[in-house]
C-alpha positions in Angstrom: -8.3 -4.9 -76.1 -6.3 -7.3 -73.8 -6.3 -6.1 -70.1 -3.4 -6.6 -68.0 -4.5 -9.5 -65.2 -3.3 -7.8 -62.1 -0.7 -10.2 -61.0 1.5 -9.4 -63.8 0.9 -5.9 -63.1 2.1 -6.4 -59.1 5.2 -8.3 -60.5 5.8 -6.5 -63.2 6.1 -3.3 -59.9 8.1 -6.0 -57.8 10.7 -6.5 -60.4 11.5 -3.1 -61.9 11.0 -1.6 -58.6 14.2 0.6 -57.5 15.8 3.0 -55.1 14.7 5.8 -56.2 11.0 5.4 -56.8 10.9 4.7 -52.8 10.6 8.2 -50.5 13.0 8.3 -47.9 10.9 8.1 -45.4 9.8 4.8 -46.5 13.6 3.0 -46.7 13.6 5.2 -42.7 10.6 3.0 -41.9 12.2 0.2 -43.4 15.1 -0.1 -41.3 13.0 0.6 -38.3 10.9 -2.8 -39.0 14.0 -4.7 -39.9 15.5 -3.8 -36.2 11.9 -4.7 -35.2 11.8 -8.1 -36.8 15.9 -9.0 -36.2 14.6 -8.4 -32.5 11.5 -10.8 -32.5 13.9 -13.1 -34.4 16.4 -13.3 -31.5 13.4 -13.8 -28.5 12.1 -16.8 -30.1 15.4 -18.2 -29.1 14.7 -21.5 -26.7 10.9 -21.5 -27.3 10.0 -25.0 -27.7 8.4 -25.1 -31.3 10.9 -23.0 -32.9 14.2 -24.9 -32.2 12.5 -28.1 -33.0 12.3 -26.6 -36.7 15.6 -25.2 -36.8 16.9 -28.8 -35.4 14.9 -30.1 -38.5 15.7 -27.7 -40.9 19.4 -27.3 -39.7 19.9 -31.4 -40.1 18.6 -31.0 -44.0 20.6 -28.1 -44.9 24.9 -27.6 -44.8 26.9 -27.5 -41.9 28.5 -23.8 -42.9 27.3 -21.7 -45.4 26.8 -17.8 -45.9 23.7 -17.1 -44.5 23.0 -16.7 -40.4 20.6 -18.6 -38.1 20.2 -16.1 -35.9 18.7 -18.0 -32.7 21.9 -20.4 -32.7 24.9 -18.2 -34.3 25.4 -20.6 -36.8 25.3 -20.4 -40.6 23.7 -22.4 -43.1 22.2 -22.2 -46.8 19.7 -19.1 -47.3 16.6 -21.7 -47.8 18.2 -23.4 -44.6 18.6 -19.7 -42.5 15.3 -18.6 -43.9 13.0 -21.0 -42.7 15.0 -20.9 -39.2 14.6 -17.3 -39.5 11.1 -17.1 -39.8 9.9 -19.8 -37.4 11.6 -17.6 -34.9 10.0 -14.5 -35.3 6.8 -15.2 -35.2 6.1 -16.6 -31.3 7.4 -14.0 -29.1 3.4 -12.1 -30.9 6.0 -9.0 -30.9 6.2 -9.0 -34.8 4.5 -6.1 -37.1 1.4 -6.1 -38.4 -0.5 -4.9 -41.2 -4.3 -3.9 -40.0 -6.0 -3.5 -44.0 -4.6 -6.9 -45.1 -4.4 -8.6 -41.5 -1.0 -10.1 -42.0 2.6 -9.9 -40.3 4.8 -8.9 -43.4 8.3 -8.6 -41.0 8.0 -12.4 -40.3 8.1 -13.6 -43.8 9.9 -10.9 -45.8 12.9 -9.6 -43.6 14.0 -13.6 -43.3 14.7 -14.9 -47.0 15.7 -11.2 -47.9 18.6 -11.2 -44.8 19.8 -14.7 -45.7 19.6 -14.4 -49.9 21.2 -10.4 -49.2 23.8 -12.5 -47.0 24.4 -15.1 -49.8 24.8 -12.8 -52.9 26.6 -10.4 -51.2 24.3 -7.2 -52.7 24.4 -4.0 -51.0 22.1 -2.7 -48.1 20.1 -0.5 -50.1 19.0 -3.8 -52.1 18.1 -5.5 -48.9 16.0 -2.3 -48.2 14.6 -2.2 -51.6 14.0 -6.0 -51.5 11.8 -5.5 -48.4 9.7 -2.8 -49.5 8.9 -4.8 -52.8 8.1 -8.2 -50.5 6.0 -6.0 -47.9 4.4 -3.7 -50.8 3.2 -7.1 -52.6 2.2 -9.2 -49.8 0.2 -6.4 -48.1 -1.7 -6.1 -51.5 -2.1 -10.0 -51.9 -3.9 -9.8 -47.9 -6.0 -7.1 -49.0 -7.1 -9.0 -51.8 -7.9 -12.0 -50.2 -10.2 -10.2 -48.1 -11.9 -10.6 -44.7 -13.9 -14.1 -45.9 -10.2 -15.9 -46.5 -9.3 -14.7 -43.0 -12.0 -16.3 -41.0 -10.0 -20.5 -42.3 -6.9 -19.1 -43.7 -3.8 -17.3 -41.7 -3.0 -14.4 -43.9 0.6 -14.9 -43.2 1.2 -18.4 -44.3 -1.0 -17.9 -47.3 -0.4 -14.5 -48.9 3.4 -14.7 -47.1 4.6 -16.9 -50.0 4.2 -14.1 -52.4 5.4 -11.3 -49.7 9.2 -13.9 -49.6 9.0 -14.7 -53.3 8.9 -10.7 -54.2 11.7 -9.8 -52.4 13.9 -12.8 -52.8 13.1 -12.5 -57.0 13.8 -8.6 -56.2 17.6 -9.4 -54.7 18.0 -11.9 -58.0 17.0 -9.6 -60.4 13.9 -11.5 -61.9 12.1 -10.0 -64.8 8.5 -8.7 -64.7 8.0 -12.2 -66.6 10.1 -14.1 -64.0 8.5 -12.3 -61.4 5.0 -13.8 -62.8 6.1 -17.3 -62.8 7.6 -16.7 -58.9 4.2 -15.6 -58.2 2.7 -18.7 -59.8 4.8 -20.9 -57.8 4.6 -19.2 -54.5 0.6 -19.3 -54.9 0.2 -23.1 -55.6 2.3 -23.3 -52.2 0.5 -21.3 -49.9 -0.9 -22.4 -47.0 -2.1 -22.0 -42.9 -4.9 -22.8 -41.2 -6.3 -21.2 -37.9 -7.6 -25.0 -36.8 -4.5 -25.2 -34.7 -5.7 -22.4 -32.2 -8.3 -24.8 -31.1 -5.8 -27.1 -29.2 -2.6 -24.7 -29.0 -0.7 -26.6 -31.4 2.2 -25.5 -32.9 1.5 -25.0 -36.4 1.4 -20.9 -36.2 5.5 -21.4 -36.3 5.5 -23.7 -39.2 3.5 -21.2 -41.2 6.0 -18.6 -41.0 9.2 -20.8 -41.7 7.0 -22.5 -44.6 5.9 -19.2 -46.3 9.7 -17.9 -46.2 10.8 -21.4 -47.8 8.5 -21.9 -50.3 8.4 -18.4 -51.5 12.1 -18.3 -51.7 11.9 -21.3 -53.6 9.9 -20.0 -56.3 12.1 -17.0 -56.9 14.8 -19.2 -57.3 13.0 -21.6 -59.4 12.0 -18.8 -61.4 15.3 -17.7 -61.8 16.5 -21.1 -63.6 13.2 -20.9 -66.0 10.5 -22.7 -63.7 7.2 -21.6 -64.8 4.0 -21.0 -62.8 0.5 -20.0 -63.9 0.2 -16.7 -64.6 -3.6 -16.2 -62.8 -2.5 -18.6 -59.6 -4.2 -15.4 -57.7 -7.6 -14.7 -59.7 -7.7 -16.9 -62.4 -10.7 -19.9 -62.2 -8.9 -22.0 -60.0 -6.6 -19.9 -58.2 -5.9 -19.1 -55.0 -9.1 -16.7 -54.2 -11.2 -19.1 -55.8 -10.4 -21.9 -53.3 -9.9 -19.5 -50.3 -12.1 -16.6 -50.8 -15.8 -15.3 -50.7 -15.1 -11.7 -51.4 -11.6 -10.9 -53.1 -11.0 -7.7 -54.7 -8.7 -8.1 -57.9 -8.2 -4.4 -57.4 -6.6 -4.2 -54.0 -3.5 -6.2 -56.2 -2.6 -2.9 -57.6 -3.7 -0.2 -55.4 -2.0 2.9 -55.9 1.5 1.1 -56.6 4.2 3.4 -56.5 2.3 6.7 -54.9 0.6 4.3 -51.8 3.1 2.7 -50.0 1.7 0.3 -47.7 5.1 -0.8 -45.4 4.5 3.0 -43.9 1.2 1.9 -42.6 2.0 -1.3 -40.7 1.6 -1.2 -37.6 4.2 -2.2 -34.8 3.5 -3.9 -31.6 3.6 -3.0 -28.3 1.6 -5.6 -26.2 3.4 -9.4 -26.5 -0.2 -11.0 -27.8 -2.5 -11.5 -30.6 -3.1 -7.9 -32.3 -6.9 -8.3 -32.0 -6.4 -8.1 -28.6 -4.8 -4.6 -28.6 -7.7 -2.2 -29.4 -9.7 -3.5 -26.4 -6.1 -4.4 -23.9 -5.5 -0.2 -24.7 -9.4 0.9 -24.0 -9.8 -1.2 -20.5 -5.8 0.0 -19.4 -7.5 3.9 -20.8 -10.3 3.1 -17.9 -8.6 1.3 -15.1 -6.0 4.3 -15.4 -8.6 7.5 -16.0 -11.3 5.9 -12.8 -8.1 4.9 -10.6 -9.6 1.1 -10.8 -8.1 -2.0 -9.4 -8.5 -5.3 -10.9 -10.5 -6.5 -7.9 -13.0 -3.3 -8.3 -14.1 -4.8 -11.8 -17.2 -6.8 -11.7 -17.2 -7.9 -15.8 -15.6 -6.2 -18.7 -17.2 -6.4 -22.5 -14.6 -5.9 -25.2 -16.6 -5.0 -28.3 -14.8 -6.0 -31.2 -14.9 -7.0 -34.4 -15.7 -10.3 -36.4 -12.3 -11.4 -36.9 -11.4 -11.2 -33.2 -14.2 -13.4 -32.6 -13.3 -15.8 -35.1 -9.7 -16.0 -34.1 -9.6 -15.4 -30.4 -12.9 -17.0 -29.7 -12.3 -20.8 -29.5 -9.2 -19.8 -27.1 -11.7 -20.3 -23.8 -9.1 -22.3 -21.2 -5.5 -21.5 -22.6 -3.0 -24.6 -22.0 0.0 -22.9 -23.0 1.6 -19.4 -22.6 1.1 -19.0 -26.5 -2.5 -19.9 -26.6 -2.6 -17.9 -23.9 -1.7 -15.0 -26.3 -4.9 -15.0 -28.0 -7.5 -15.4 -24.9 -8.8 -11.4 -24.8 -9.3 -12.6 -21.2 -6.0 -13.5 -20.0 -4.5 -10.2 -22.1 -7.1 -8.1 -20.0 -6.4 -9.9 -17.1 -2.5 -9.3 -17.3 -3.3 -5.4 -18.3 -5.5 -5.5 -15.0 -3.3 -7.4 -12.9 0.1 -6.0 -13.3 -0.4 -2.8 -15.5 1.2 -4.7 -18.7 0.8 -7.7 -21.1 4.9 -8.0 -22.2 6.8 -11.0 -22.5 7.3 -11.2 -18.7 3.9 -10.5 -17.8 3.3 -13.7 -20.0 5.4 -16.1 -18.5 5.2 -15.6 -15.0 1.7 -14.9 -14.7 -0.5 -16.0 -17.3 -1.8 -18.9 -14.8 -2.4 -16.6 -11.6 -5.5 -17.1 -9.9 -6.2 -13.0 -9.9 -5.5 -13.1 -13.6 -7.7 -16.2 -13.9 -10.5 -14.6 -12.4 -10.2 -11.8 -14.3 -10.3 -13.6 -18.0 -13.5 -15.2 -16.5 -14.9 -11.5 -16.1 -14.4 -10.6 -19.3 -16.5 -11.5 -22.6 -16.6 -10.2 -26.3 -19.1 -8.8 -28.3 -19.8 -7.9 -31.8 -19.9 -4.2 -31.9 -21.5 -2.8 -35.6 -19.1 0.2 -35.7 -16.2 -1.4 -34.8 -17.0 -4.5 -37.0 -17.8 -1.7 -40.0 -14.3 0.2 -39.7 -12.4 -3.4 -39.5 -9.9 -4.3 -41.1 -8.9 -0.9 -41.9 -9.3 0.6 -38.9 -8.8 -1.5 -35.3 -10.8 0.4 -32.9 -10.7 -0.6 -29.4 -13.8 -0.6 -26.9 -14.6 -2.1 -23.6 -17.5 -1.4 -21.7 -16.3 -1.9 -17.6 -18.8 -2.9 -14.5 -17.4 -2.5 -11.5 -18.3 -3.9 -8.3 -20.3 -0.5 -7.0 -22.5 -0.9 -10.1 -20.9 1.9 -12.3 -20.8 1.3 -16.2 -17.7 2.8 -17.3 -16.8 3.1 -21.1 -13.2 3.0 -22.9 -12.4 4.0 -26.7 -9.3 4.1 -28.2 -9.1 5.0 -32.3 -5.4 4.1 -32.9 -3.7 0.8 -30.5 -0.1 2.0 -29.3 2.2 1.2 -32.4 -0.2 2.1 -35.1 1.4 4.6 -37.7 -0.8 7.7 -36.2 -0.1 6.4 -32.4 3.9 4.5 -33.8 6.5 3.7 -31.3 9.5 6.3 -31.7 12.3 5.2 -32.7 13.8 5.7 -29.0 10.6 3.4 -27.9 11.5 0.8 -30.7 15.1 0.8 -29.7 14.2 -0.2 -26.2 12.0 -2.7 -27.8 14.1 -4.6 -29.7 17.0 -4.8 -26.6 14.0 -6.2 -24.6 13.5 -8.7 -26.8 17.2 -9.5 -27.5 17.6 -9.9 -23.7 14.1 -12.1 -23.5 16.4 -15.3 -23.8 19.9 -14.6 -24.2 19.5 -14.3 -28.0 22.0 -11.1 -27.8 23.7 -8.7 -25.4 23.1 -5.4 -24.8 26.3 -4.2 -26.6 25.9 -7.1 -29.4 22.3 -5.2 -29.8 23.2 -1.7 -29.8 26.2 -2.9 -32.4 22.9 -4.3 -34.8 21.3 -1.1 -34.4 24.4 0.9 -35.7 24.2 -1.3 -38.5 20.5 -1.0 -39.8 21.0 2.5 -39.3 23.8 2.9 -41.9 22.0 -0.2 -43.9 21.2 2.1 -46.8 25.4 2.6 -47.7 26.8 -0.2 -46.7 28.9 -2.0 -49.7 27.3 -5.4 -48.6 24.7 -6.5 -46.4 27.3 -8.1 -43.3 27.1 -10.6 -40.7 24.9 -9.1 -37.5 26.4 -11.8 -34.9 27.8 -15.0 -36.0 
């Protein structure tokens, strides 16, 4: 008996997958992370790596066109919008997360979906049901990939190329057998390493606007009869077997259709890396249950997973306000310092001597139970020394913005006009107009124009 490789399986879920199949409070959360991600989209407006993109990509693409670069309230081609898109709304660290698979599916899927949804003209419940098929395959793809692939490979720019190719083929109507080849395609051009992080270079932007490209591309190629190889994600020489030490073909299909993994990503609420959360949430538990001041702390040890290690580690003597993003000590500093770690915080602060002094107080650790629950479960610890020689310990289970400890929708609404306002991207009443929108997505005739 042949046995279905699980690829084909995943597509043949992406292709066929439909309105009705998705519980409403799925399509709710939905909309939520598309107001999250249209809001991360507008604050990367200015920042230095992600208009030099959009001048690239904007100089290769039309003048005019039907789909919206948001940062710039211009329009362009959706290959040309997409890639724009996504290289903006990845840098403000504001972006959702998935904790299982360890990858930012807002970032990749919501930016070919808008701009294809935009092109075609298709409703807003196809945009909707677009997203949940990109976020419900590229979770699955993360997962599979495992916790070995993560330690070289950024999650986002490698299994993100399936995440854009599911829900642009979705919005074009691929069949399951299209859907295979798009995969195929989207596979052979994934790519991100974490080597960047060493020197603060630029690269975590291009991963983003890449992954939303290139997977866009391969619906399309699809579309017009483009093969791609059927096994690109477990076959000999696939992508697992170049990136991986311990994937799990059976993550691929993991309770598709009953599990639906866009209702467990996470949002979030500090403006940094997401392995700094857990331990920024336990040491802001302490400072706040003992009454402490930053200058009453003698050291702090955040006691973390692997992957936090691996990934915030080599970050020692940040050079920029985004490398600063992933020191745990300059996020623990800020947290000490002045009570938050948001965009603000960030830039006017990240440099202070007393936050300085505080990331030089502060180490990690591997912790066995927190190391055992990860990637599943982020839990955050800190063990705090203060100055009169007390040992004080923080926990916290669930980081603010994780689906059992979510942002209301109130908090994410407040959210996303933060970030609008971060740079000028949008108004207050241009903002509150977006939300309106999203919110009556699911009935609109066709997916509009949000500002251009």
């Amino acid at each position: 008996m042949t046995t279905t490789p699980p690829g084909a399986t995943l597509a043949r879920f992406a292709a066929t997958l439909d309105r009705g199949a998705i519980p409403a409070p799925v399509l709710r959360r939905a909309e939520d992370l598309l107001l999250d991600w249209f809001a991360c989209a507008l604050a990367g407006k200015g920042a230095r790596p992600v208009e030099a993109i959009t001048r690239f990509i904007e100089r290769m693409g039309p003048a005019d066109g039907p789909s919206e670069i948001l940062i710039h309230r211009t329009r362009s081609s959706p290959l040309i919008a997409a890639v724009a898109n996504a290289a903006a709304s990845h840098v403000a660290e504001q972006d959702d997360v998935h904790n299982g698979a360890v990858f930012h599916p807002g970032t990749i899927v919501f930016p070919p979906a808008l701009a294809v949804a935009q092109a075609i003209g298709c409703n807003g419940a196809d945009l909707l049901v677009a997203a949940v098929a990109g976020y419900e395959v590229g979770i699955r793809v993360g997962e599979f990939l495992g916790r070995s692939h993560y330690k070289t490979f950024h999650t986002t720019g490698t299994a993100g190329t399936f995440a854009a190719a599911a829900a642009v083929g979705r919005l074009l109507h691929l069949t399951p057998e299209q859907m295979l080849h798009a995969f195929g395609s989207a596979g052979t051009q994934s790519a991100g390493l974490w080597e960047f992080l060493r020197e603060g270079a630029d690269s975590k932007q291009l991963h983003t606007a890449h992954a939303a490209g290139a997977g866009l591309t391969a619906a399309y190629l699809a579309q017009d009869g483009f093969t791609g190889a059927g096994r690109i994600l477990d076959g000999a020489q696939g992508l697992a077997a170049g990136t991986s030490t311990d994937a799990d073909p059976s993550r691929l299909t993991d309770g598709l259709g009953s599990r639906w993994t866009l209702a467990e990503t996470s949002f979030k609420f500090h403006a940094s890396c997401r392995h700094t959360h857990p331990a920024a949430d336990a040491l802001q538990q302490v400072l706040q249950r003992h009454h402490l001041s930053a200058r009453e702390v003698k050291a702090v040890t955040a006691r973390v997973h692997q992957g936090a290690i691996d990934v915030l580690g080599p970050v020692t003597d940040p050079q920029t306000v985004h490398q600063s993003k992933f020191s745990m000590g300059t996020v623990l500093g800020l947290i000490a310092v002045h009570g938050h770690a948001g965009l603000a915080e960030f830039d006017a602060h990240w440099r202070d001597p007393a936050v300085v002094a505080f990331r030089d107080k502060v180490t990690m650790a591997l912790d066995v139970e927190v190391d055992a629950a990860y990637p599943a479960r982020w839990i955050g610890k800190v063990v705090v020394e203060t100055n009169d020689s007390r040992h004080l310990e923080g926990r916290v289970d669930e980081p603010k913005g994780d689906p059992g400890n979510t942002l209301s929708r109130p908090e994410l609404e407040d959210k996303a006009l933060r970030l609008a306002l971060y740079h000028g991207g949008a108004s207050e009443a241009e903002m509150r107009r977006v939300q309106d929108i999203i919110r009556s997505l699911a009935d609109a005739p066709r997916v509009p124009l949000f500002l251009s």
